[in-house]
Each structure stands twice: as C-alpha cells, then as structure tokens.
C-alpha positions in Angstrom: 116.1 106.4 133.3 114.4 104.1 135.2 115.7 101.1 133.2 119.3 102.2 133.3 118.8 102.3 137.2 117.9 98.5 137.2 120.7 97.8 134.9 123.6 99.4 136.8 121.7 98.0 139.8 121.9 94.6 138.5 125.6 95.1 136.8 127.4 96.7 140.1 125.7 94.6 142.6 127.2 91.3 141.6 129.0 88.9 143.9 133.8 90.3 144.1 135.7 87.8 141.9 136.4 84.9 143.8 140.6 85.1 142.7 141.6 88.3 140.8 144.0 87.7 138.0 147.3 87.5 138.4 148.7 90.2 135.5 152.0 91.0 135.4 153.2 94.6 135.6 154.4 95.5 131.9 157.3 97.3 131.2 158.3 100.9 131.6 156.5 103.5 129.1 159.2 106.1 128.2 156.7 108.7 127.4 158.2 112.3 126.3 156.4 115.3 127.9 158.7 117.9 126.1 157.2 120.5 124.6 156.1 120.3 120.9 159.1 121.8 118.8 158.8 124.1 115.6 160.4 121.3 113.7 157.8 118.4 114.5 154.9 120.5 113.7 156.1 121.8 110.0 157.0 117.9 109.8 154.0 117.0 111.2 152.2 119.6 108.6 154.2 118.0 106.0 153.4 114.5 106.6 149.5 114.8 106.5 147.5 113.6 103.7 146.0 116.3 100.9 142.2 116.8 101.3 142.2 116.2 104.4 141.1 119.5 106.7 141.8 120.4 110.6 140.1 121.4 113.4 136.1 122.2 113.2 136.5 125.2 111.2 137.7 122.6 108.1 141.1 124.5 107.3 142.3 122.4 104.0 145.7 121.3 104.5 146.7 123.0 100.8 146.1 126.2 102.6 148.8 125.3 105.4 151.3 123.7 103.0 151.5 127.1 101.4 154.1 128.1 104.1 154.0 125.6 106.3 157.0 127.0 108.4 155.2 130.1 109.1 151.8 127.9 109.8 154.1 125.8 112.0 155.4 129.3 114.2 151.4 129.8 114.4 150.3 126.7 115.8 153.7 126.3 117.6 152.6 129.1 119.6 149.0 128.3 120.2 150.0 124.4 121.4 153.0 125.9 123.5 150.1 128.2 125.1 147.6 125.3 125.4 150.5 123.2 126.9 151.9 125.7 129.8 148.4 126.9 130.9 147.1 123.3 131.1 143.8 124.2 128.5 142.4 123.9 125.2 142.2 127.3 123.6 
C-alpha cells in the first residue's frame, strides 16, 4: 500500500497546466431514454449470434430462440422492472 501512497503522491502533486486546452464543445448526443419495447428485445434476441450464452447463469441462446416472443415478454418485464426502480435485479 505504501508504494501506491508514494505514487499517487507523486502523480496528484504535480505543478496545474500552465494553458488548458482549448476543446471545443461537440455536438448534441440525441440519446433515447424510452423504455425498452417488446419488439427490440425479440429483435434483439434474434440478432445475437448461436453459441453464444447470457447472463452468468450461461443460458444458450438456442434455448431463447425457441420462442423468443415469449422470452422477449419475460425479459421485457424484468428490464421494465430494473428500469422504473432504478436497480439491477
């Protein structure tokens, strides 16, 4: 620990920048904060890659892409959930 003391020490103590740089302010991020809709996650679903798997339980996709509409309703709701009460499940 002692060793990341001196280093941080040594990094944050350093003399301001004589003249900051001049960046221009970029352009205006249109940014959607809709809820997710049924539709994007079944396409979503059916966009991914086979053998690939979700989440840390390792869910193969081929089980979702069974019915994906009805996996899409189920995650809808969980993400909807997540989304209004501000936490991952």
């Amino acid at each position: 620990m002692e060793c990341w003391k001196e280093h941080f020490e040594e990094f944050l103590n350093t003399m301001p920048v004589a003249k900051p740089l001049d960046i221009p302010p970029g352009e205006e991020l249109v940014i959607n904060t809709d809820p997710f809709t049924r539709e994007e996650k079944t396409k979503t679903i059916q966009k991914t890659k086979n053998g690939k798997t979700l989440g840390p339980v390792n869910i193969p996709l081929e089980a979702l892409m069974v019915n994906p509409d009805t996996i899409a309703a189920v995650i809808y709701r969980l993400i909807q959930e997540a989304w209004e009460l501000r936490r991952v499940p």
